[in-house]
VEXVO-178036 format. One record per residue (C-alpha): residue in three letters; chain; x, y, z. Coordinates in steps of 0.2 Angstrom, whole numbers, always signed. Each point is the difference from the previous one (the first is absolute). Layout:
REM VEXVO-178036
- ALA,A,X,Y,Z .
...
END
This chain:
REM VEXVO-178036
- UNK,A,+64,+0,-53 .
- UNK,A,-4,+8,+17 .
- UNK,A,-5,+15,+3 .
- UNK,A,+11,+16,+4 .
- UNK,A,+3,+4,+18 .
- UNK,A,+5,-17,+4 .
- UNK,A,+19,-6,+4 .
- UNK,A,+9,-9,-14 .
- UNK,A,+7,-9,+12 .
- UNK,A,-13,-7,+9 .
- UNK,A,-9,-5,-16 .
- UNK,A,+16,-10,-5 .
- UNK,A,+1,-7,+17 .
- UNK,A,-16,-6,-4 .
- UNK,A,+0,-9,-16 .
- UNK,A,+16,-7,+4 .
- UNK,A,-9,-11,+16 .
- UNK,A,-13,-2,-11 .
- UNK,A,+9,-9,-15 .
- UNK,A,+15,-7,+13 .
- UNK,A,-14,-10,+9 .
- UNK,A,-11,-6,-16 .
- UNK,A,+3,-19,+0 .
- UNK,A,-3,+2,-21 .
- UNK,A,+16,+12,+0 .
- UNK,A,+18,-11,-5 .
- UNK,A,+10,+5,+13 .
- UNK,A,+15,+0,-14 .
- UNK,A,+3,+11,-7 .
- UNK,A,-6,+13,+14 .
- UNK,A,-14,+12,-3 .
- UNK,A,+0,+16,+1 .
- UNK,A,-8,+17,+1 .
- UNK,A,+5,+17,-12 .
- UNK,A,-8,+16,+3 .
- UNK,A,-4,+5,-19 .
- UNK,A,-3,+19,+2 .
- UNK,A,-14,+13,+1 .
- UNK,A,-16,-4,-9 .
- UNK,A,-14,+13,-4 .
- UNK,A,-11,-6,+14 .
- UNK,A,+13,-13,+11 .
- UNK,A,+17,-2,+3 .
- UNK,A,+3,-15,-9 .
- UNK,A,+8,-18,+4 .
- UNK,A,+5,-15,-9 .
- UNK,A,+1,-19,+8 .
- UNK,A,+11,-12,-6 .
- UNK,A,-3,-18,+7 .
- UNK,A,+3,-17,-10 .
- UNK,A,-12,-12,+1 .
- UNK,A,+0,-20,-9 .
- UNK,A,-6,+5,-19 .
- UNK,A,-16,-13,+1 .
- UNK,A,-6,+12,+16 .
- UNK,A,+3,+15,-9 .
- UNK,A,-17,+9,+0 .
- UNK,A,-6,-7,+15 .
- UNK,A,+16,+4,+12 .
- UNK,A,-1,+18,-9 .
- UNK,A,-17,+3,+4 .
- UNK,A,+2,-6,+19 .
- UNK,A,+15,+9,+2 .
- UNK,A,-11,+16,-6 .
- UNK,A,-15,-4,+13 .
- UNK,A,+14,-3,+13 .
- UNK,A,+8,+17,-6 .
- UNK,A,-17,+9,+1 .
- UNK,A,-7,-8,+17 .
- UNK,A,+18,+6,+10 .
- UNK,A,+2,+15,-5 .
- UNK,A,-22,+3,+4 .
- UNK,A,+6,-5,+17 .
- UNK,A,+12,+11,+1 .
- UNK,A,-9,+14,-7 .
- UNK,A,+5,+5,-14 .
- UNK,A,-9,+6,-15 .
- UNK,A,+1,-8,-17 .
- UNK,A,-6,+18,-7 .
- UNK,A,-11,-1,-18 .
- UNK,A,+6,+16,-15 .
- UNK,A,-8,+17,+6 .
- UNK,A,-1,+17,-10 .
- UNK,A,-2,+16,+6 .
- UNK,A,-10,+13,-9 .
- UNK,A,+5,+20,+3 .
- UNK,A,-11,+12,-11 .
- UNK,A,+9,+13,-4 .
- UNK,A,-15,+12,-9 .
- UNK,A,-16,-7,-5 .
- UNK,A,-13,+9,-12 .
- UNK,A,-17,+7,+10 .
- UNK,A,-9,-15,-9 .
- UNK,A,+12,-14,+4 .
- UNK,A,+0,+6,+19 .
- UNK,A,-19,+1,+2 .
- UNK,A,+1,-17,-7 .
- UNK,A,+13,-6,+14 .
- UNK,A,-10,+9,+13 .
- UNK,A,-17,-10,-7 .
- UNK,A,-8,+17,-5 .
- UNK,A,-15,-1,-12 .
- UNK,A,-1,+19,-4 .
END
C-alpha cells in the first residue's frame, strides 16, 4: 500500500506503466491494477500481471522492485503500521515515570 494523501489515481496510473512495460509480463491476458481499499496505515492495491510459470518468483520479484523504484521517483510513500497513544488519566506514579522523575 501507499500512504494516505496520495491520489488513487495516480498510484494506479503508476503501476499500470510499471507492469505494461515489464518485458516478464504476458501481454495476454492484459494486466491490470485494482484499488483494494483502506488499510490501517495505506490505501491498499493489488497487481495482477501474468507471467510464464517457470519465471514465476523471479518476474514477481522484478515487478516489485520496478513497483517500488517508480513510485520512489515519483514520490510516493510506501508508509510502515503507526499507532498513536492518547492518555487519558495516568496515576501520580505512572506520570512521574513517563516524565523520568526519580522522587
Amino acid at each position: 500500500g501507499v500512504a494516505y494523501g496520495n491520489r488513487p489515481a495516480e498510484v494506479i496510473a503508476i503501476l499500470e506503466a510499471v507492469v505494461a512495460s515489464h518485458e516478464g509480463a504476458l501481454k495476454t491476458p492484459a494486466p491490470f491494477v485494482r484499488f483494494r481499499g483502506f488499510g490501517d496505515s495505506s490505501l491498499d492495491f493489488r497487481v495482477y500481471a501474468w507471467v510464464d510459470y517457470d519465471e514465476g518468483l523471479t518476474q514477481t520479484s522484478a515487478i516489485l522492485s520496478e513497483i517500488y523504484d517508480a513510485l520512489a521517483e515519483a514520490g510516493i510513500e510506501i508508509p510502515f503500521p503507526q499507532r498513536d497513544l492518547h492518555l487519558r488519566s495516568v496515576s501520580d506514579e505512572a506520570g512521574r515515570a513517563l516524565r523520568g522523575d526519580r522522587g
